[in-house]
C-alpha positions in Angstrom: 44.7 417.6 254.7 46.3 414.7 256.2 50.3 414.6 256.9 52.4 411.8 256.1 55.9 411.3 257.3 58.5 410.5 254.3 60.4 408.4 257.1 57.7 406.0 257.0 56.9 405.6 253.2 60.5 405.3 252.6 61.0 402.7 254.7 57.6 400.6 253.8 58.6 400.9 250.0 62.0 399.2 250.9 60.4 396.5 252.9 58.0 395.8 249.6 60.9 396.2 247.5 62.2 393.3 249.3 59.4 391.3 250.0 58.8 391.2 246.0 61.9 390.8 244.8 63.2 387.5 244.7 66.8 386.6 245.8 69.6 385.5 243.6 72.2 382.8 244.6 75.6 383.6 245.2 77.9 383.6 242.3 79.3 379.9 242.0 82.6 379.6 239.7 83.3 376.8 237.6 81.3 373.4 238.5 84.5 371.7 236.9 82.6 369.4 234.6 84.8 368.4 232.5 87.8 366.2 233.5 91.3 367.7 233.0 94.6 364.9 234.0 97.4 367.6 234.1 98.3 371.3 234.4 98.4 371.6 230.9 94.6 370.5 230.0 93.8 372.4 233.7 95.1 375.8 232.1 93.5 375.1 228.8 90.1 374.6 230.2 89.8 376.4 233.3 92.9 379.2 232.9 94.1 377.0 236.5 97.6 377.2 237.1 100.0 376.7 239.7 103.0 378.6 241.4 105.9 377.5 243.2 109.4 378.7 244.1 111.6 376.4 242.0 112.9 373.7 244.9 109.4 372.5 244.9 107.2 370.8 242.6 103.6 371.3 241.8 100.8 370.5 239.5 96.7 370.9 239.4 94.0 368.7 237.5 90.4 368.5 238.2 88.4 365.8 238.0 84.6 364.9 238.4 83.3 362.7 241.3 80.2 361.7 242.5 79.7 363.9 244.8 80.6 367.1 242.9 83.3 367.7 240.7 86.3 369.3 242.1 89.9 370.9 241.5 92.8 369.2 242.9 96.7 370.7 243.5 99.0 368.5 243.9 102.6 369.9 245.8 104.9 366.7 245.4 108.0 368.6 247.4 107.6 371.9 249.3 111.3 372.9 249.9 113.0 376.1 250.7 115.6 377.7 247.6 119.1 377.5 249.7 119.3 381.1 249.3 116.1 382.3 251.7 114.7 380.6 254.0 111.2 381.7 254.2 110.6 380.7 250.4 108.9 377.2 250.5 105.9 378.8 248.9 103.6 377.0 246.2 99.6 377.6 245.9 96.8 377.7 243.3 95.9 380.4 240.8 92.2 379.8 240.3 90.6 382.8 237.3 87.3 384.1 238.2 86.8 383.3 234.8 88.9 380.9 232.2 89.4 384.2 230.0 91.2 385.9 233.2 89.8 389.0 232.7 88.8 391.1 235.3 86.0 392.0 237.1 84.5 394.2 239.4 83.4 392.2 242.5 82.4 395.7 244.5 79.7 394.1 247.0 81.2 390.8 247.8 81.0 389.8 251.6 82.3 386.6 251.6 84.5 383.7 249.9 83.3 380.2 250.6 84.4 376.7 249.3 84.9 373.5 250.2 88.0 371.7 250.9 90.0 368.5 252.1 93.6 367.9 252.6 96.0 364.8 252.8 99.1 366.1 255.1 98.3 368.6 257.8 99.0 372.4 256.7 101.1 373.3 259.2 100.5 377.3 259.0 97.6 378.4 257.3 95.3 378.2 254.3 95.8 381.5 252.6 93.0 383.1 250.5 93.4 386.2 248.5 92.9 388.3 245.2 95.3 388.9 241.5 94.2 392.4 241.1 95.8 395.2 239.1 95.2 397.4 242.0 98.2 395.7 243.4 101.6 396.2 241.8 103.8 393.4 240.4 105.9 393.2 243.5 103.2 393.3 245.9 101.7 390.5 244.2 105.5 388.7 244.3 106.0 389.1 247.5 102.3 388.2 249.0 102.1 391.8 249.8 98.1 391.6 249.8 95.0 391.2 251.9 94.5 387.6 252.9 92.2 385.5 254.5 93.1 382.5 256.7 91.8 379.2 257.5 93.7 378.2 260.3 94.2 375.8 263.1 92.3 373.2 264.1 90.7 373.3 261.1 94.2 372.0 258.8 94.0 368.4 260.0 94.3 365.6 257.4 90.7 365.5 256.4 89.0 362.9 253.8 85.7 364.3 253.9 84.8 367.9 252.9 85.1 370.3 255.3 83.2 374.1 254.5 85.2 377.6 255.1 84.0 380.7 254.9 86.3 384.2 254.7 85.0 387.5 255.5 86.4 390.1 252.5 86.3 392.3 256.0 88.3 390.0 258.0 91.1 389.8 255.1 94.3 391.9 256.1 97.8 392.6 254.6 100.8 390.5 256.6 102.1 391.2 260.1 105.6 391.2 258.6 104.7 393.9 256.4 104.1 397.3 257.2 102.3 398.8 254.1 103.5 401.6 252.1 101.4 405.1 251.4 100.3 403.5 247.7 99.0 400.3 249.7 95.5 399.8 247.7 92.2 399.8 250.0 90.7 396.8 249.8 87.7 398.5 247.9 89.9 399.3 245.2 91.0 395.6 245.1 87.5 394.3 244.4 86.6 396.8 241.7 89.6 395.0 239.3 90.2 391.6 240.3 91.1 388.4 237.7 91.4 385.2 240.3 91.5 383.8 243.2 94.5 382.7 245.3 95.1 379.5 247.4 98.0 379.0 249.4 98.3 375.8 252.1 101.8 377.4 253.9 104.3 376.0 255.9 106.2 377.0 259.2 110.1 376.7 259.1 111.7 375.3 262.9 114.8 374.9 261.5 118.2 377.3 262.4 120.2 378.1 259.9 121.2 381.2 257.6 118.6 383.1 255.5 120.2 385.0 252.8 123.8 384.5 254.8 121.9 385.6 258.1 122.5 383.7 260.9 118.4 383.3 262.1 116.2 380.7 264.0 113.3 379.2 262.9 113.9 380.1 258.9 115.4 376.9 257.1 113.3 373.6 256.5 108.9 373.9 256.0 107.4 371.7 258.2 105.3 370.6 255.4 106.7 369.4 253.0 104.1 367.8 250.4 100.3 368.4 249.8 97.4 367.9 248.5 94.7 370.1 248.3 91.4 369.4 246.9 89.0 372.3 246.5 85.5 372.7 245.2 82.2 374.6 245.0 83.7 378.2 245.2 80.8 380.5 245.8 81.5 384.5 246.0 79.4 385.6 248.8 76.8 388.7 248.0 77.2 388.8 244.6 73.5 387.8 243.1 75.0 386.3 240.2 78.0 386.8 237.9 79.4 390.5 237.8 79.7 392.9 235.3 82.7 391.9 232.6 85.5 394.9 232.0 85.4 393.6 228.1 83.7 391.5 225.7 82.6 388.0 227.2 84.7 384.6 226.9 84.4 382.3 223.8 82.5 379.3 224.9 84.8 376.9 225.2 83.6 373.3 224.0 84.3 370.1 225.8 87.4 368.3 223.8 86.0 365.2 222.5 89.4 363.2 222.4 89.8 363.7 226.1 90.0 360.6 227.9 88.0 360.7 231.0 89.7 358.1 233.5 88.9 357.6 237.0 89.6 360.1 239.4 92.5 359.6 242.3 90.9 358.2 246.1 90.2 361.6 248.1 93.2 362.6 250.4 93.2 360.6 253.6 95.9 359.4 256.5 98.7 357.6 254.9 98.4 353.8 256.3 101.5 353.2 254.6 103.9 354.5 257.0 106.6 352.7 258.5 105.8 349.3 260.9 108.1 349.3 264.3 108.1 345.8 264.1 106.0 342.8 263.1 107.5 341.0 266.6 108.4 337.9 264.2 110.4 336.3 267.2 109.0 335.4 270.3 110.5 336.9 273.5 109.4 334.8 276.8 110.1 337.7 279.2 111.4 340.8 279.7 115.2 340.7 279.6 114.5 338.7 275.9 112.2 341.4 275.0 114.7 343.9 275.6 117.7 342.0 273.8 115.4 341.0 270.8 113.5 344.4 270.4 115.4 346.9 272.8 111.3 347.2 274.3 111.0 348.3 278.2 108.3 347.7 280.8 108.8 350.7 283.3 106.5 351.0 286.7 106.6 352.8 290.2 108.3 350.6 293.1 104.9 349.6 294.2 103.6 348.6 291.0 105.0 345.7 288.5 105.3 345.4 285.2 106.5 342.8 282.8 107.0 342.9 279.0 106.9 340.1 276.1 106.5 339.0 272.5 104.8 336.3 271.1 102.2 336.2 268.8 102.6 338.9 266.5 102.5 341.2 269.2 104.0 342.8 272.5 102.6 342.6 276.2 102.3 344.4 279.0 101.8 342.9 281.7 101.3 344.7 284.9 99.2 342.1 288.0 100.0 345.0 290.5 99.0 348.5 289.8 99.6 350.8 293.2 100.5 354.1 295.1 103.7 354.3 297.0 102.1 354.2 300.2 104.5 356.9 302.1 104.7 359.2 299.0 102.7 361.0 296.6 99.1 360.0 295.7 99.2 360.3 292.0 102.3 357.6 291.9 100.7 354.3 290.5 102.7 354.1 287.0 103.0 351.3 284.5 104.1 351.3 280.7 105.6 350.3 278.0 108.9 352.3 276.3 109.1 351.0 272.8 112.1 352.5 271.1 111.8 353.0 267.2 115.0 351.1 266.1 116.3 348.1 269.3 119.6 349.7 269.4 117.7 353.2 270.7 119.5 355.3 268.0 117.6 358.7 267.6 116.2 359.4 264.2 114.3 362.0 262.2 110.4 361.1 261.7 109.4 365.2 261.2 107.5 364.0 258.4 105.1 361.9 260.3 101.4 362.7 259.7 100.1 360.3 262.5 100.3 357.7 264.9 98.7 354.2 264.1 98.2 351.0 266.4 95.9 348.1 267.1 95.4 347.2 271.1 93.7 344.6 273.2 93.3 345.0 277.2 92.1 342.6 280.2 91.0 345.1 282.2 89.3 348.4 281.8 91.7 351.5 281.0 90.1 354.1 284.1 91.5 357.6 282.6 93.4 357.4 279.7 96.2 355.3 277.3 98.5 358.2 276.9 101.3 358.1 274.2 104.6 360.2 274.3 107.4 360.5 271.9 110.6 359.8 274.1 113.2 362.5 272.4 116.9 363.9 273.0 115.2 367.7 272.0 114.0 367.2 276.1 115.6 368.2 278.8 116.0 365.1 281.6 114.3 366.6 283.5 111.5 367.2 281.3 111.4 363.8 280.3 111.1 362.0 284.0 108.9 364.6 285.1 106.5 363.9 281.6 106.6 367.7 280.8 106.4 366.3 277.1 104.0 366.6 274.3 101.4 363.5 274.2 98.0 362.3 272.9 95.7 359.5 274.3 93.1 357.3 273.7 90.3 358.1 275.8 86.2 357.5 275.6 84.4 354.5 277.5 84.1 352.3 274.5 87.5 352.7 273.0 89.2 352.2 277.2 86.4 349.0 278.0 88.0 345.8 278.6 87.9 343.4 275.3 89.9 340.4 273.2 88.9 342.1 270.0 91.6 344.0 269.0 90.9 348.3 268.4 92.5 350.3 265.7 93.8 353.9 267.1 95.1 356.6 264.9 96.8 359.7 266.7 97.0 362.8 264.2 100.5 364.5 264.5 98.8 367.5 265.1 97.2 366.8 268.3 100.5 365.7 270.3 100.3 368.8 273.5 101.6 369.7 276.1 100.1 368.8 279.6 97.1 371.1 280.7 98.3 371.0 284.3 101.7 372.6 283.2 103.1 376.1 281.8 105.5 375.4 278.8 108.8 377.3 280.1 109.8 379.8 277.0 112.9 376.8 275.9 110.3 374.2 275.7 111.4 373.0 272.4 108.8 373.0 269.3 106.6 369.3 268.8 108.8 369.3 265.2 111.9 369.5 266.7 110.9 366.4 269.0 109.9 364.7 266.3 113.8 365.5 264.2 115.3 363.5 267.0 113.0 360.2 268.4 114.5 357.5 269.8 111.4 355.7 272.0 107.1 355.7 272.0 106.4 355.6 275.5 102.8 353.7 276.0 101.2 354.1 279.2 97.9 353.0 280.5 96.8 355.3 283.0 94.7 354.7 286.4 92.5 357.6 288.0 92.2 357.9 291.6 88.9 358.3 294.1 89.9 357.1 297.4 90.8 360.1 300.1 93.9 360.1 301.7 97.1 362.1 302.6 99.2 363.1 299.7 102.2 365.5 301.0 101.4 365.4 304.6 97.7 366.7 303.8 94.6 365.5 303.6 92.8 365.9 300.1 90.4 363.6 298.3 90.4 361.5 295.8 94.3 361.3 295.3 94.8 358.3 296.4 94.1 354.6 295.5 94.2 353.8 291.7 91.2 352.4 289.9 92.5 350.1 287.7 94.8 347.9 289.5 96.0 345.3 287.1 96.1 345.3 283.4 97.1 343.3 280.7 97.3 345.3 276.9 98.7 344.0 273.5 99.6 346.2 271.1 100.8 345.4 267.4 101.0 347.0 263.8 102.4 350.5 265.3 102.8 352.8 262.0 104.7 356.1 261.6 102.5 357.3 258.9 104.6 359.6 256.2 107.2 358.4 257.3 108.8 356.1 254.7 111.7 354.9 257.1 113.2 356.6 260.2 116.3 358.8 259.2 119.0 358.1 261.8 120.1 361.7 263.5 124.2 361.2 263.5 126.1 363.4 264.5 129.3 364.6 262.5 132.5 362.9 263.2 134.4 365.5 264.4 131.4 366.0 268.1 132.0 362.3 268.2 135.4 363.0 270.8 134.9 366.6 270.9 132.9 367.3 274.3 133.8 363.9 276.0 136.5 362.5 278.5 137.6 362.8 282.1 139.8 365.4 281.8 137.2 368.6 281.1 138.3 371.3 283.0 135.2 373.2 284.9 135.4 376.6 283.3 132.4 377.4 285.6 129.5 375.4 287.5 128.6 378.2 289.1 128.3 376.3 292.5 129.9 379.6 294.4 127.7 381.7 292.8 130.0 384.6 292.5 131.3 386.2 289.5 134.7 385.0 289.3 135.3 381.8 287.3 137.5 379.0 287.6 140.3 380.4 284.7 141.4 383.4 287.0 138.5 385.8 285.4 135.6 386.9 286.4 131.7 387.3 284.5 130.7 390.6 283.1 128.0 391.4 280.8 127.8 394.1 278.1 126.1 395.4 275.1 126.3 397.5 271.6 126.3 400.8 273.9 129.4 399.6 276.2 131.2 397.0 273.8 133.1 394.6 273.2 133.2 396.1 269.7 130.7 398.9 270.1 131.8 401.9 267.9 134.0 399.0 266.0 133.6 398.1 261.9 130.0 399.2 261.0 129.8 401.5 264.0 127.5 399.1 265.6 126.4 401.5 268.4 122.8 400.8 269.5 120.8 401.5 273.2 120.7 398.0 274.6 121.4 397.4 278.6 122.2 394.1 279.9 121.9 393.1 283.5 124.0 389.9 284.6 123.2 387.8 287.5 125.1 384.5 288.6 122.9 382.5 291.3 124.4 379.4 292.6 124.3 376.9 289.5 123.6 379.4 286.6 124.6 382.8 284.8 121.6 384.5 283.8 121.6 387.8 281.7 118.2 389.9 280.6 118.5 392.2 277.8 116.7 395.1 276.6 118.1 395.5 272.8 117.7 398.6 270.7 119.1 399.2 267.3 118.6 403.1 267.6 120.2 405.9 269.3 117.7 408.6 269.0 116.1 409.0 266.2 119.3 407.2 264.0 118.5 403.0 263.8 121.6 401.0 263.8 121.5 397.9 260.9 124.1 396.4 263.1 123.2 397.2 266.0 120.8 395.2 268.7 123.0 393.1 270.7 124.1 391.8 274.0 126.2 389.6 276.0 127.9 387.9 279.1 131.2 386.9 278.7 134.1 385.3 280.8 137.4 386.9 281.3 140.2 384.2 281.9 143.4 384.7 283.3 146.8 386.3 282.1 148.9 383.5 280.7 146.1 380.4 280.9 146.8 378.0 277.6 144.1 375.7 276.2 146.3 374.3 273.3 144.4 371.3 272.4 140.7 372.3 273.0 138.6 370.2 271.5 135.0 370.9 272.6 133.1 373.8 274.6 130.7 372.6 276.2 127.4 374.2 278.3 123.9 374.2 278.6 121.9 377.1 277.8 118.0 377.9 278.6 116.4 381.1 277.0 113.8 382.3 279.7 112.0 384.6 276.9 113.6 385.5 273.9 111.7 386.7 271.0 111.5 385.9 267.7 114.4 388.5 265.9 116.7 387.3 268.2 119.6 384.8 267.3 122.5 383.5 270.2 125.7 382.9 269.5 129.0 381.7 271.3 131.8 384.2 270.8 135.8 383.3 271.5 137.8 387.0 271.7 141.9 386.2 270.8 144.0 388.6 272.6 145.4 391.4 269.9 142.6 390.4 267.6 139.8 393.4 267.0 136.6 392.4 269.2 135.1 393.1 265.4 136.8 390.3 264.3 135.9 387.8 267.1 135.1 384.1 265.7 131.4 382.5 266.5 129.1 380.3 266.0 125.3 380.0 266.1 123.8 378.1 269.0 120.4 376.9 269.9 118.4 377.7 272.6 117.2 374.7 273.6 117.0 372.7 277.4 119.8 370.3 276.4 123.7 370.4 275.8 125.0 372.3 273.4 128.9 371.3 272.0 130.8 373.7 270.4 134.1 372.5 268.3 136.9 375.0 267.5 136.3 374.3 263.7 132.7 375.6 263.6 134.2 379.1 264.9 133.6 381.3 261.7 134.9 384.8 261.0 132.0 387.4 261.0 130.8 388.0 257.3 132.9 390.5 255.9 136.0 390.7 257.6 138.4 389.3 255.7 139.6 387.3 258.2 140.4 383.6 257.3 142.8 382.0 260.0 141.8 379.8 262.6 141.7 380.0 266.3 144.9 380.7 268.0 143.8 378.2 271.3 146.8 379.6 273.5 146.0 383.2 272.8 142.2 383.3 274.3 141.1 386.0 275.9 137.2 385.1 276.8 134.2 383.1 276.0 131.3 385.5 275.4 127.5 384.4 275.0 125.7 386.9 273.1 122.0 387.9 272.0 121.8 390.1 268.6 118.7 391.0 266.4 119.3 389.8 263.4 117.3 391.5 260.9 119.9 394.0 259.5 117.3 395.6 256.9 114.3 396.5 258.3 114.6 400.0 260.0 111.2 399.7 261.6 112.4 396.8 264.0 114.6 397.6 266.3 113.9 396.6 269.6 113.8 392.9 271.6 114.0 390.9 274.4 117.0 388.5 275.5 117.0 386.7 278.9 118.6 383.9 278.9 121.2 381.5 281.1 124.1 379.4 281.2 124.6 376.5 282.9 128.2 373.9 283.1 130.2 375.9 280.7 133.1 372.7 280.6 136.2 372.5 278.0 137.8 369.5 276.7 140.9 368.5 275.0 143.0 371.4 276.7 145.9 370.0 279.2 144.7 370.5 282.8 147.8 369.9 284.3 149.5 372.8 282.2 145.9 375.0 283.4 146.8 374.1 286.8 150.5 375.3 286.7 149.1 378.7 285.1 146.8 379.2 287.7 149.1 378.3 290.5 151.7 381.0 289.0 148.3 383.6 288.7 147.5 383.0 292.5 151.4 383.5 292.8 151.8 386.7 290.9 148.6 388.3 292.4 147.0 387.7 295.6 147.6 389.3 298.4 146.3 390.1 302.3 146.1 393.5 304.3 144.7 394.4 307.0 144.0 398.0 308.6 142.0 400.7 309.6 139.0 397.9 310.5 138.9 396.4 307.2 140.8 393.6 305.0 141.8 394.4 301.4 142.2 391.9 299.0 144.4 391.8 295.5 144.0 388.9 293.2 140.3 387.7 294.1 140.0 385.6 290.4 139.1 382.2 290.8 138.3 383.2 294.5 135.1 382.7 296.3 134.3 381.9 300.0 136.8 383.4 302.5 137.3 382.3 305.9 139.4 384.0 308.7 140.5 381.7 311.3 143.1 382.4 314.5 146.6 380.8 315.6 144.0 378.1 317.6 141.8 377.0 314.4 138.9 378.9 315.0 136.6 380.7 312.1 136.4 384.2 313.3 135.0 385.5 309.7 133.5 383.6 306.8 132.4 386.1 303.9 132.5 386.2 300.0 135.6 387.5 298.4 135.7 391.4 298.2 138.7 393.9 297.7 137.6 395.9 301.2 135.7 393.9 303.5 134.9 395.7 306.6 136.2 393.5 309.7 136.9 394.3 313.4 139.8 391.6 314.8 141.4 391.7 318.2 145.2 392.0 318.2 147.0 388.8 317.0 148.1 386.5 313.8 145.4 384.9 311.9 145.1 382.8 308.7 143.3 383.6 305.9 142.7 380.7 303.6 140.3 380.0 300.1 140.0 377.8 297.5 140.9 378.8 293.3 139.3 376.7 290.8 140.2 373.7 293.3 143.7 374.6 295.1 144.1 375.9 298.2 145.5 379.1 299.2 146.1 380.4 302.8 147.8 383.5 303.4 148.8 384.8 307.2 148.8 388.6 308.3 149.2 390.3 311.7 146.5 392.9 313.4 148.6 395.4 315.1 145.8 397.5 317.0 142.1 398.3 316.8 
């Protein structure tokens, strides 16, 4: 008898299984065929609703096109409740069926549909499932397993663009650690009743969430939307899945509807606001720039003119070159274009893109580059063109031609150069955009002859390509953006950080630890105070390391809201602060004001200025929240607040002040599971204004009185009083330096018999003191 292995037959009855059976489409919902204006015929019709939180504003219809019927949602205003800041949150309730019942979708693989969108979505498209598996506050809360559509594909789009979402690539939130009663996803699939659509938004803003000082939690970046969405297919599901209950009345088309037209698709908003239509003619450049406040800007060896007639502005440039003794890459010609002639800065964060028409003589060899010129830079960042940009580029658009070419830059695309690593205080492309005051155009030359750039031979570095040009530019748009908000700051910074008389609290120049006020730099944290084991018995495990180099204060923080196994809510904090003097007065302070850079700093971590009042609890200390941005930061007295809590209401006694302190806290004080960050950050011109420097003066005089003092014996010198004090030098009777070293209370020295002068500077007066060596 012959044998037959099972394997085998099993296997060749599946493959005829299959090769017989013929396979089912996927299980499309709704083809939306009949037209519904509002929310209230969408619900009706299609069980389509919408949520929002109640500062923003939402509706759905659908309506029937040519080229397939779809679903639109419509988020007029996206806007955070002023009680939390991560609560912008609208999206699209779409029923598997109009009778919401559920179903079991065991065996789906995939959701796909089709979508198009008419502002970018500046987080994520969210995709998930209403299921009873989850509980009501899991389904509040966006407690679920989602799918994402994320960047690049969130662009404004006109035409449809296809996603597809794995049901095994769908996950619950990173912010969320889920409880023991979390549903699989299995579970999920077996009872679900729609489908969820969310477009989110990022927040950039600082601010308070829930009376929490935080960063990055008040103000969605996107702040309207609309989302058009069609052919909804539920991947591996060969046709519509069981029903858990009786089927759906059919519902019939309503006769009375009227069925109107259908809004244009979403596209780039062309509406946006026009710089100027360059109405008055401007014959050169200085008329340019008193008419329109428009610059023409080029290297030394270059030139560069700029004027208006027309209906448009010209750059002119008949000499495009490399410095010949400096750097290859130097040839540089544009046009600075601020957005208002007077150069104020104002708020465009709602811009969706960049529109312009241009004509140039001669070809463009790399690129026409465009910049937003913005206060959120650093100087530095600015000259060196460490900015966000975007360009024209492509051998068409570049070519030489009098017809004129329409260019539209997406907000989206704005980045930072390739050649360059963003420092961790590079500030965020939205917060550039919340304070513009220029567009910087700037048609750019490559290079291909060799040469020597730096003293060194390389190739092609030197020798521009294009080495004259002539380009016109008109019609530039800010597209969303209605009109330019002016950024104006409150009265009361107007005076505050500004005047001669700003007394140098540090510039760190020395780069010692004692400042110019008679104190001295320190840094601490919740495990050494100020304040630790104070109020709420804030006592956490964070170290702090402080380091002054000449021209900064840096500190770098480990922070740690537990001590063992016990986690701290008000714990996770760290500082540097500055001691001042006994007796120093700063009646009349007006401003504080420094730079501050945050080398990395992570997310859960907020900085604040601290002022500590002598014979007022370090628990009590006043502060104020302060950004972490390259630029100058200017702190007033007034926005000093108590800490919440304390009770304490008056204001800041400016004779009785102890120290300035600069400090780094989590500040999440709910979440037991984070505990831990890093804070390195530095300080740079920490300057006061208002205060009387000539009463300063006097107290420091009477400090360097009171305390310092020389001695000298058994081969060292000991000093007393060293605040304020940084270089030493030792000279003899004849004027000579015998010893130059940094201020220390016990500096070993080996002097020969005789007088000598000791002499130093405090917070610019000099001091000399005298002292005899007996013997050696």
């Amino acid at each position: 008898m012959r044998k037959y292995d099972t394997g085998r037959l099993l296997l060749a009855s599946l493959a005829l299984t299959f090769f017989v059976t013929k396979a089912r489409a996927d299980w499309l919902m709704p083809g939306y065929a009949i037209a519904a204006s509002d929310s209230a015929q969408s619900n009706r019709i299609y069980g389509i609703r919408t949520v929002g939180n109640a500062a923003s504003a939402t509706n759905v219809s659908v309506w029937p096109d040519s080229a397939g019927n779809f679903v639109r949602f419509n988020a007029s205003k996206i806007a955070s409740d002023s009680t939390e800041g991560y609560s912008a949150d609208v999206g699209l309730i779409h029923p598997l069926k109009p009778d919401a019942k559920e179903r079991n979708l065991t065996g789906l693989h995939a959701i796909r549909f089709e979508y198009r969108l008419s502002a970018p979505v500046t987080e994520a498209l969210t995709v998930s499932f209403g299921s009873s598996a989850y509980t009501p506050r899991m389904m509040q809360f966006g407690e679920v397993h989602e799918g994402y559509v994320e960047k690049p594909a969130l662009s404004v789009v006109s035409t449809w663009q296809t996603a597809e979402l794995l049901v095994l690539d769908m996950y619950t939130p990173t912010w969320w650690i889920a409880s023991a009663d979390f549903p699989e996803i299995e579970s999920v699939l077996r009872n679900v009743h729609s489908l969820r659509f969310r477009p989110r938004s990022t927040y950039d803003l600082d601010g308070a969430s829930n009376g929490i000082v935080c960063s990055k939690c008040v103000g969605p970046t996107m702040t309207r939307q609309i989302l058009d969405i069609r052919k909804v297919e539920l991947v591996g599901l060969p046709g519509e899945p069981p029903l858990s209950g009786l089927e759906p009345e059919t519902i019939e088309p309503n006769d009375t509807l009227v069925v109107v037209d259908p809004p244009p698709p979403p596209g780039p908003d062309t509406s946006g606001y026009l710089l100027s239509d360059y109405a008055l003619p401007a014959t050169d450049s200085a008329k340019t720039n008193s008419l329109y406040g428009i610059q023409s800007a080029a290297n030394p060896a270059s030139q560069a003119t700029s004027t208006v007639f027309g209906g448009f502005v010209r750059l002119q440039a008949p000499v495009i070159a490399s410095e010949p003794k400096s750097q290859g890459y130097s040839a540089y010609v544009g046009l600075i274009h601020p957005i208002f002639p007077d150069w104020h800065s104002v708020d465009v964060s709602g811009l969706t893109s960049l529109s312009f028409e241009f004509r140039n003589t001669d070809k463009i060899t790399d690129r026409l580059l465009v910049a937003f010129g913005s206060s959120a830079y650093s100087t530095q960042q600015q000259y060196a063109g460490t900015i966000y940009q975007n360009d024209v580029s492509g051998v068409a658009k570049l070519a030489p031609s009098t017809i004129w070419k329409s260019v539209q830059l997406d907000a989206m695309d704005f980045y930072a150069p390739s050649w360059w690593d963003a420092p961790a205080d590079f500030p965020t492309f939205d917060s550039v955009l919340r304070s513009v005051h220029s567009l910087q155009i700037v048609p750019q030359t490559t290079y291909l002859l060799q040469g020597v750039q730096g003293d060194r031979g390389c190739t092609k570095c030197v020798g521009p390509t294009m080495t004259q040009q002539t380009l016109d530019i008109r019609n530039i748009r800010l597209n969303g953006v209605a009109f330019p908000t002016a950024v104006v700051r409150p009265d009361s910074l107007k005076d505050s950080c500004s005047g001669s008389n700003a007394i140098v609290l540090d510039d760190f120049l020395d780069g010692n630890r004692q400042n110019r006020l008679g104190g001295s730099w320190v840094s601490y944290s919740d495990s050494t105070g100020p304040g630790a084991g104070q109020g709420e018995q804030v006592i956490g495990s964070s170290s702090a390391a402080l380091s002054v180099v000449r021209g900064s204060a840096s500190l770098d923080a480990a922070l740690d809201k537990k001590v063992g196994d016990v986690w701290h809510s008000g714990a996770g904090w760290a500082g540097l602060a500055a001691s001042l003097g006994e007796g120093i007065d700063l009646d009349g302070l007006t401003g504080i004001q420094f730079q501050i850079h945050a080398q990395a700093l992570s997310s859960r971590v907020g900085l604040s200025l601290k002022v500590f009042e002598k014979g007022v609890p370090e628990a009590e200390a006043l502060s104020v929240a302060v950004k972490s941005g390259a630029t100058s930061v200017c702190v007033t007295p007034e926005s000093l607040k108590p800490p919440q809590g304390s009770g304490r209401s008056h204001r800041l006694d400016l004779s009785n002040i102890e120290k300035f302190a600069w400090e780094a806290k989590i500040h999440d004080k709910t979440h037991p599971f984070i505990d831990t960050a890093r804070a390195a950050f530095s300080i740079r011109n920490v300057r006061l204004f208002g205060a009387d420097p000539v009463r300063v003066s006097q107290s420091l005089r009477h400090l360097g009185r009171q305390t310092f003092s020389v001695h000298y014996g058994d081969g060292a010198l000991q000093l007393e009083g060293l605040e304020g004090i940084g270089q030493v030098e030792i000279r003899n009777l004849q004027g000579k330096t015998v010893a130059s070293f940094a201020a220390a209370s016990r500096v070993p020295l080996a002097l020969a018999k005789g007088t000598y002068v000791l002499s130093a500077r405090r917070n610019g007066a000099s001091l000399t003191k005298s002292f005899a060596v007996m013997g050696r």
